[in-house]
N, C-alpha and C positions, 0 to 999 in steps of 0.2 A: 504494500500500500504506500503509495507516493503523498506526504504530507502537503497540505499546502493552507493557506492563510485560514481557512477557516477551519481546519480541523487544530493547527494552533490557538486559536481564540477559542474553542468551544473546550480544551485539555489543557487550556490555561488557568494554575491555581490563583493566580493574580486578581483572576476575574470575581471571584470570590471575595477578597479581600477589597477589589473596588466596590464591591455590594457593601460590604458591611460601613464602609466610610462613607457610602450615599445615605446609609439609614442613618448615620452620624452628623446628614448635614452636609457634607465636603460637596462642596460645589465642583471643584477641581474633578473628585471624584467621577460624579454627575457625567460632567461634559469626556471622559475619556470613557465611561459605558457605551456612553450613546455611540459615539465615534466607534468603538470597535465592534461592537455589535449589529448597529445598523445597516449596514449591505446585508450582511445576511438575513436581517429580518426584509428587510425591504425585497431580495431574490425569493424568500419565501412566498412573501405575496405577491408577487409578482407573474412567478412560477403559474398562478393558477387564473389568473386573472388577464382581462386582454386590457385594462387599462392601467394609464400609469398612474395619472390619479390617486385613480383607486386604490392603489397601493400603498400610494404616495398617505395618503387619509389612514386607511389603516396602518400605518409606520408610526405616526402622528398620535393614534389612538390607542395604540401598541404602550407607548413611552407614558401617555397619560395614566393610562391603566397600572401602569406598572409603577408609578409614581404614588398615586393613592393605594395600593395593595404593597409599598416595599417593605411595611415594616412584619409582613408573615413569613417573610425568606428565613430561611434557616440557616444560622453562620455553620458552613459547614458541608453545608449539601450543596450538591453542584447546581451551579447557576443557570447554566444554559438548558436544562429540561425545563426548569422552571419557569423561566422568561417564555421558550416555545411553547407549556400548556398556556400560557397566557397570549399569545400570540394567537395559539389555535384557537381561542374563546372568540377572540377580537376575528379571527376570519368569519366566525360563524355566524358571529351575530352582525356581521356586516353585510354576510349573503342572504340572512333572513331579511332586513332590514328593505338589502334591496329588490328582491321578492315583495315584500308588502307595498311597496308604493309601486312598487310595477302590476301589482296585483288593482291595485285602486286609480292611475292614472291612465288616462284614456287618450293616446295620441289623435291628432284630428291630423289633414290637412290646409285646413280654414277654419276658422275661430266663426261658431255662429254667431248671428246679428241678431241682438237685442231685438223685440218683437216692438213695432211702430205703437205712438201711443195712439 
């Protein structure tokens, strides 16, 4: 098996220890998760999806989530399942999401005209 950048990041104990100083607060911390993590989440959604967007939003929603939920990580446990079940939440409830208004909007070609008074 030929290593390459993301299986480093994902077998990195480092990453673990940047967790624990984001629940600490470290801003510094913060900004070097996001940065090393983020391709691969972003390839993740990406992976399934035809837009960028879309991805781009669930990345965005990804980091939120995982922002208000950091303080249940476990010092200790590996970081990157954890992030990915959270990851996988956010793909799902973005494909339900967009089923439901797809489910309720009604494309037209022409917008009807108000009826004459």
């Amino acid at each position: 098996m030929r290593p390459d950048a993301d299986a480093s990041a994902s077998s990195c104990p480092d990453l673990e220890q940047l967790m624990m100083r984001y629940q600490q607060a470290d801003t510094t911390a913060v900004a070097v998760l996001v940065a090393r993590l983020s391709p691969q989440l972003y390839r993740f959604f990406a992976s399934q999806l035809g837009s960028q967007n879309d991805a781009e939003d669930m990345l965005q929603n990804v980091w939120l989530r995982i922002h208000r939920v950091r303080h249940t990580y476990r010092l200790g446990a590996p970081l990157v399942p954890w992030v990915y079940a959270i990851a996988r939440r956010v793909r799902v409830d973005s494909y339900r999401k967009r089923r439901r208004v797809d489910s309720h909007e009604m494309g037209v070609e022409v917008l009807p005209e108000p009826p004459a008074a």
